[in-house]
N, C-alpha and C positions, 0 to 999 in steps of 0.2 A: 831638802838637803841644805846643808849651811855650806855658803859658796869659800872656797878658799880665799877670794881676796879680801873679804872680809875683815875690818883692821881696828883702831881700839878705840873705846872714847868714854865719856862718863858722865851722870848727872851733876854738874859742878858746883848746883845749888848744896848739897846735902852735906858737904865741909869745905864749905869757900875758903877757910884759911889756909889749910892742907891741899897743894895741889901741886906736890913736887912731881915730877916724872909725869905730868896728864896735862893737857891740855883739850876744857870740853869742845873747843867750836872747830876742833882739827878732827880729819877722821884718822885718827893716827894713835888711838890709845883704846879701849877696850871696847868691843863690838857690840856687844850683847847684855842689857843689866836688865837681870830679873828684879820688880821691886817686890818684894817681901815685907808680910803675908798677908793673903785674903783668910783667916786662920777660923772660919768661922761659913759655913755654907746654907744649913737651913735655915740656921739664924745669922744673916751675914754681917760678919764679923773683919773691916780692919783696923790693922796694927802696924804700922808704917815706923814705929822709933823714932829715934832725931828727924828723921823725912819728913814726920807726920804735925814736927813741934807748931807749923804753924796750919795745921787743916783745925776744921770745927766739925762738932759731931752732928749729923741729919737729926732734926729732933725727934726723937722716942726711936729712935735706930744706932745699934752701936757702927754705922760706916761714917766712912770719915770722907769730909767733904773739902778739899785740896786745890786751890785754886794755881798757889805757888807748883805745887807737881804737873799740874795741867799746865801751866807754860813752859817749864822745865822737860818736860813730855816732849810736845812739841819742837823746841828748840833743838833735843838730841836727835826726834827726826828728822830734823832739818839738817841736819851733818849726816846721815847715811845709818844713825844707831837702832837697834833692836829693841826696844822697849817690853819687857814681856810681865804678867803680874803671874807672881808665886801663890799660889795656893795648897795648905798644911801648913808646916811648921811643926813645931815640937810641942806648941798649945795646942795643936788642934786635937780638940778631943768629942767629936761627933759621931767616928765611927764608921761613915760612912752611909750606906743608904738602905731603906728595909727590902727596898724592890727596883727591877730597872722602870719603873714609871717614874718613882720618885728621883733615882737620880735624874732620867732624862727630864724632864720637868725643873731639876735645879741646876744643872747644864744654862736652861734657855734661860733662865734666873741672872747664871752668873755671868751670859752673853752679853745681856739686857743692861749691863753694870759696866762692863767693860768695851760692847764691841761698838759697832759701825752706827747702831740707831743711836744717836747724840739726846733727842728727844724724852730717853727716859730717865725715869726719877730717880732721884739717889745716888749717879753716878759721882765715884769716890771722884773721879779723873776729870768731872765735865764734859767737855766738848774734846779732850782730848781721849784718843781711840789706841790701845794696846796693839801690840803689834803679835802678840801671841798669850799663850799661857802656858805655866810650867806647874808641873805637881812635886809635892814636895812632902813625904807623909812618912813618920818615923814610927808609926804602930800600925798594928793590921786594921785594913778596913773592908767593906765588904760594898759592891755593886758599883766599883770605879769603872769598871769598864764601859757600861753602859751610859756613864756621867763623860766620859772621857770620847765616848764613839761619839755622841751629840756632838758634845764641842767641837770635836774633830769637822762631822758636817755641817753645823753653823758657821764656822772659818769658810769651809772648801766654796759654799756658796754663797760668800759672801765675792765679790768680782771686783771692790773697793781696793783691796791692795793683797799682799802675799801673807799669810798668818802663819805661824810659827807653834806647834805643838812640843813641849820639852819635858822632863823626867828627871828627877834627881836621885837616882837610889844611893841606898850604903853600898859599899865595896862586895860583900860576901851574896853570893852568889847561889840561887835565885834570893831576891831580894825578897823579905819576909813582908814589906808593905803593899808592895805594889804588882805583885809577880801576877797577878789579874789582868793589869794593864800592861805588861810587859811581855806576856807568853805571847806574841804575835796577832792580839786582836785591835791593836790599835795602831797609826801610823802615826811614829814620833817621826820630827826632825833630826833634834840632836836628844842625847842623855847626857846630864854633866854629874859622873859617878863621883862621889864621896870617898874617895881615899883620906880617909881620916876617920878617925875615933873607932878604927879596926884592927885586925891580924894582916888583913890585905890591901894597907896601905900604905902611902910612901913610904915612910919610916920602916917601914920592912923589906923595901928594895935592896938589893945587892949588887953594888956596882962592878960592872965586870965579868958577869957572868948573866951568859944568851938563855939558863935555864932560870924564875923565877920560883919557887916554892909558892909564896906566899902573896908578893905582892901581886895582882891577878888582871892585869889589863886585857892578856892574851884573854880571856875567858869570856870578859865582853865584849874584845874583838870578835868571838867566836857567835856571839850572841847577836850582834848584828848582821852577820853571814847566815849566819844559820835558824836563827828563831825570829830575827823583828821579822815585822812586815812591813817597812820598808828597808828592804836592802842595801841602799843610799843614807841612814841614820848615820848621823855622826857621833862618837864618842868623845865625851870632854873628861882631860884630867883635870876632878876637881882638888882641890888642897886646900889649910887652912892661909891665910894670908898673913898671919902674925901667930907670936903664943897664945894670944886669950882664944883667937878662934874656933881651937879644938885639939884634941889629943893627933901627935905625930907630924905636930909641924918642924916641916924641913926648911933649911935658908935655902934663898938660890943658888948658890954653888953646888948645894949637894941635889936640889931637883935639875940640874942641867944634865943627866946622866939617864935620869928617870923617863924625863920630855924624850931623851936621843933613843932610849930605848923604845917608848911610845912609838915614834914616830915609824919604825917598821910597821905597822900593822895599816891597812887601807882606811879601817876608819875611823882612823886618830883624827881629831875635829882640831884640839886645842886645849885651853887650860881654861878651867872656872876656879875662883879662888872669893871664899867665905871670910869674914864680907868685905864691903867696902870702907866702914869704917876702923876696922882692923888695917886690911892694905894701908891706908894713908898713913897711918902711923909707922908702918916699913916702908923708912926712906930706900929705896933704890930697886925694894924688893919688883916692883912693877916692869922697872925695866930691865932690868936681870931676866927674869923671867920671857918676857918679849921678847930680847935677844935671843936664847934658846930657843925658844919655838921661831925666830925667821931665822934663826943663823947667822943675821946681817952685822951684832954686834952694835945695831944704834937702833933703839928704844922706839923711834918715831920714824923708821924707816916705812915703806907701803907694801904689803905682805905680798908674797908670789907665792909661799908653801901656806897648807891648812895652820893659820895662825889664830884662830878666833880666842877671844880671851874675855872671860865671862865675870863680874863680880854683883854679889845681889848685896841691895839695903839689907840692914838686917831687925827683927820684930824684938819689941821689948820685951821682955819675960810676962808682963801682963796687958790686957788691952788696954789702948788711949782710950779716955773717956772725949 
């Protein structure tokens, strides 16, 4: 479960000139950044964007080898940050897996890249160690669950620190990528839902009224009561963070209503918002939205309510070479 004090911060490497409303060495600015994407699994494949402008590529592998992420890694856990790496994107186009061997087999793959043995090769991150993973899959794929139960028990046994399992769906409900992984056979932490580029998203809330049509949070509230298997899952409202981000972006004034309405439901988590180089570009948008979810009215206050606040790097349209 993502604890409610939990409070904000951000890799400050990835737009050193942009850094209104954040400060990375306070733990007072966004909690949780997924970096995005591992977009490539049989054949592993990352794609990092501006993140990535100074990693080199492992020779005759397209991962990308990040020396700058690796202490930037480090440093955000050195303030209290979540570090988690996204896996899918809207490149990924693999599909999936033919059988549960071959996912569990690229499970222990993508551990071996990411987790606690420093010792293996290829590691995009080096010697610095993820603090979770998040899936992130916009087409149907097939044998996630079995890919996803691994990683789940690679984390559980690993006794090095707490691991974090997360879930990105679209808004509409069951989610058509990943509803494998989501019918209650897997234990996420948090889901940071996609309210955007749907019928069930922000932009279709109705302020002022307790019955919603359309926008659908109640539904994933429902979902974490009733279908995850962990009952304790946190729900995050995701949004876009600027206009390029994606269809049905709202300014903060008008999500200040959306958040209040959220907030009735027990397993309102927080706010994830796409991506972070968008955010920077929306002067105040950061803490506008902060405000709303503490209530407190100041940006850099230390959270007492579920305030977690999520933004992922985001993947160039094709892979770094």
């Amino acid at each position: 479960m993502v604890s409610s004090t939990l409070t904000l911060a951000s890799l400050a490497s990835i737009l050193p000139s942009a850094l209104a409303g954040f400060d990375g060495s306070s733990q007072s600015n966004v909690a949780i950044i997924p970096i995005a994407f591992m977009n490539g699994i049989k054949t592993p494949i990352t794609n990092f964007a501006n993140a990535g402008d100074n990693c080199t590529a492992y020779e005759g592998t397209q991962l990308l080898k990040c020396p700058q992420l690796e202490e930037d890694i480090k440093t955000c856990q050195s303030q209290g940050k979540t570090i988690l790496i996204s896996i899918g994107g809207a490149t990924y186009t693999e599909g999936g897996f033919s059988d549960s061997a071959s996912a569990e087999s690229a499970a222990q793959s993508v551990w071996d890249l990411f987790g606690s043995d420093t010792s293996k090769p290829n590691r995009p991150f080096l010697s610095a160690v993820v603090d979770g993973f998040d899936f992130d899959f916009e087409s149907t794929t097939q044998n996630f669950a079995p890919f996803a139960s691994k990683l789940r028990s690679l984390m559980d046994a690993d006794g090095s620190k707490k691991y974090y399992l997360s879930a990105a769906p679209q808004c509409p409900y069951p989610d058509a990528a990943m509803n494998d992984m989501l019918n209650g056979v897997i234990s996420f932490d948090f889901i940071m839902i996609q309210f955007y580029n749907n019928y069930c998203g922000v932009s279709s809330f109705v302020p002022g009224s307790t019955t919603q049509n359309n926008f659908n949070f109640q539904t994933w509230d429902d979902w974490a009561k009733n279908t995850s298997k962990n009952k304790n899952v946190k729900v995050l409202l995701g949004v876009p963070a600027n206009t390029g981000a994606g269809g049905g972006y709202q300014p903060a004034d008008a999500l200040a209503p959306v958040i209040q309405y959220s907030k009735q439901f027990s397993s309102f988590g927080g706010a994830m918002m796409w991506d972070m180089s968008q955010l920077f570009q929306n002067s105040g948008f950061l803490d506008s939205v902060y405000s709303s979810l503490t209530g407190s009215g100041a940006a850099k206050a230390k959270a007492t309510t579920p305030t977690t606040l999520v933004t992922k790097t985001k993947a160039a349209p094709t892979p770094v070479a």
